[in-house]
N, C-alpha and C positions, 0 to 999 in steps of 0.2 A: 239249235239255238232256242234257248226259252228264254222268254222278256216278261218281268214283271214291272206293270207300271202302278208305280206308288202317287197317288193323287192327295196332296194335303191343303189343295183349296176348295172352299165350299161354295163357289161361284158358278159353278157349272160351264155355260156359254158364255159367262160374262170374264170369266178370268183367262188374264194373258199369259198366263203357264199353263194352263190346260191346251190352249190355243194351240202355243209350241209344241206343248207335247205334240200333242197331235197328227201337226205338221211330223215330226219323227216316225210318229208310229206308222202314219199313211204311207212315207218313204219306205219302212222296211218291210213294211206289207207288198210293196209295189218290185222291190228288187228281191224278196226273200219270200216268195207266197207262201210256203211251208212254215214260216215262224211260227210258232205258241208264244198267243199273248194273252196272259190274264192282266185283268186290271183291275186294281183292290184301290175303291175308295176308302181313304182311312177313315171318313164321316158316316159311314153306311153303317157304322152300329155294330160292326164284329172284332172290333178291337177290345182286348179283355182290359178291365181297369189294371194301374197297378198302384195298389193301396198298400193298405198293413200284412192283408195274409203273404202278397205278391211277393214285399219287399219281403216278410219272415222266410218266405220259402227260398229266397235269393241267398238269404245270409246262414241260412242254414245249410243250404248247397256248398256254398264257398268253405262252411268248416267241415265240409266231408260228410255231413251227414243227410240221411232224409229224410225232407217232408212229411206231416204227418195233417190231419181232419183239415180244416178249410184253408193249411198253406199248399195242403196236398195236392186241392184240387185246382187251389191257382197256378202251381208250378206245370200242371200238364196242360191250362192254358196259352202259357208261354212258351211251351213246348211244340204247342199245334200250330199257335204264330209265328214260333221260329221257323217251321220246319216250310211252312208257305213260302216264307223268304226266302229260303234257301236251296227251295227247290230250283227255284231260277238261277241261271249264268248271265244273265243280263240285267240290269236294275235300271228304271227309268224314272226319276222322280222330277213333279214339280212341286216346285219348291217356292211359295209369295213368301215377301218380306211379312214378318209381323213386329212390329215395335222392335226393329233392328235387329229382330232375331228370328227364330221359325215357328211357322203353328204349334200350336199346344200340340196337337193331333198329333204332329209328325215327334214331338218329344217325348208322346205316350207310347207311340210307337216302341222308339229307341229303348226306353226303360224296358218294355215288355220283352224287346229280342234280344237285350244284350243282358245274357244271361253265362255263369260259370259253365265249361264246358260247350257251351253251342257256341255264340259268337267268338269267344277269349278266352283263353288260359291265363292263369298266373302265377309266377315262381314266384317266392318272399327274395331270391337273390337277384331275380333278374328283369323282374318284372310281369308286367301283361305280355302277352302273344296275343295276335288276332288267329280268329282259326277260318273265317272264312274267305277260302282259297279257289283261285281259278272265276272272279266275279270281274265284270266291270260293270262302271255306275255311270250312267250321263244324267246328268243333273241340270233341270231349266231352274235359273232364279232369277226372279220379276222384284218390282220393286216400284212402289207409284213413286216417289218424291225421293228415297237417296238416289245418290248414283256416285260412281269414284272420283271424278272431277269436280263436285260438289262441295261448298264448303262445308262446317258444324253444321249448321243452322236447317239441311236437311236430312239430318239423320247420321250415323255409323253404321259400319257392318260387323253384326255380330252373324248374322246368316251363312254367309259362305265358308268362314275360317271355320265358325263350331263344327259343318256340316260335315266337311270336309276332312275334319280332325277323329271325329266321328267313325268316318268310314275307311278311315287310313288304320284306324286304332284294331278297328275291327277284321281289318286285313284287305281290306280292297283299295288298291292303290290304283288302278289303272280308273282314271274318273276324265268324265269328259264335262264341262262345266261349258252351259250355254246363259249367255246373259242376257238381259231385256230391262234395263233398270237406268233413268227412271222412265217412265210411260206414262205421266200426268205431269200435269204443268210444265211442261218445256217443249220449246217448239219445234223440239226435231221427233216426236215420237212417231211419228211413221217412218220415218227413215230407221231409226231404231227399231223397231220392230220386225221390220223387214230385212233386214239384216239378222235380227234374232235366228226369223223362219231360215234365211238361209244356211244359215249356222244349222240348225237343227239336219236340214237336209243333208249337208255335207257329212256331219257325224254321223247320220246311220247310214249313208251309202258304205263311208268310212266298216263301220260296226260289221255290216252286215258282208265286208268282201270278204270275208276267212270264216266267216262262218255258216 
């Protein structure tokens, strides 16, 4: 079992999805001491931009052809970041609400690995294929102020259906979604949250019995 834990809040100790995470990874360290876990802060600065050459070298890909001077050498950036990703069979992300939807970070992400041939195939008759096969994702998502019993007034979720849409698209269906939302202003956030953690537990005991 290899677990890559994808971090897209920049809060450190202060944020409740790193928390949760946490609480996971402690569990599957505790029942699985052999796991490999890397953990790739998306904020640390190794994430390659994807601009103009990124995108040229994307769409030059998609019509069969290759890269050439400075898309050339973006395309084998996103090559190096794919291949990080997918080295893992395990994916663990947290995931804060941003403006009802997810960090930039975690979206710069996505552009840079969902790329022709790594993450997705596409036929003109039949569509997209996801190609990465044999993953699963547990995904923590926090949230100060929506939450689903919520009226308008604190927010929608663009966060979990995009995310989720995302990684179905890309072929990883088997997703384990832990929630913790909201966690400000309402009076039951310790009991929320504590339920999160336990959630978190259960899933990697879960995670971790077959593998």
């Amino acid at each position: 079992m290899k677990l890559l834990h994808l971090a897209a809040s920049p809060r450190g100790p202060r944020s409740e999805s790193l928390a949760v995470a946490a609480t996971f990874l402690d569990t599957v360290r505790e029942v699985k001491p052999d796991v490999t876990v890397d953990e790739w802060n998306l904020w640390d600065g190794t994430l390659p931009p994807f601009g103009p050459d990124a995108v040229s070298a994307k769409m030059t890909v998609f019509a069969g052809e290759q890269p050439s001077g400075p898309a050339a050498e973006a395309w084998q950036a996103a090559i190096a970041t794919f291949r990080r990703f997918d080295e893992a069979d395990t994916y663990l992300f947290s995931v804060p609400m941003w403006n009802a939807g997810v960090p930039y970070i975690l979206k710069q992400f996505i552009d840079v690995v969902s790329q022709p041939g790594l993450a997705f195939g596409f036929d003109p008759e039949t569509g997209y294929t996801g190609l990465l096969r044999g993953k699963r994702a547990v995904v923590v998502y926090t949230s100060a102020v929506y939450g689903p019993s919520r009226p308008p007034a604190f927010g929608a979720d663009f966060q979990a259906p995009y995310f989720e849409d995302w990684l179905r698209w890309a072929g990883v269906t088997d997703i384990s979604p832990i929630h913790l939302r909201p966690n400000l202003a309402t009076a039951d956030a310790d009991a929320a949250r504590q339920a999160a953690h336990t959630r978190a537990r259960e899933v990697a005991k879960l995670l971790t019995a077959d593998r």
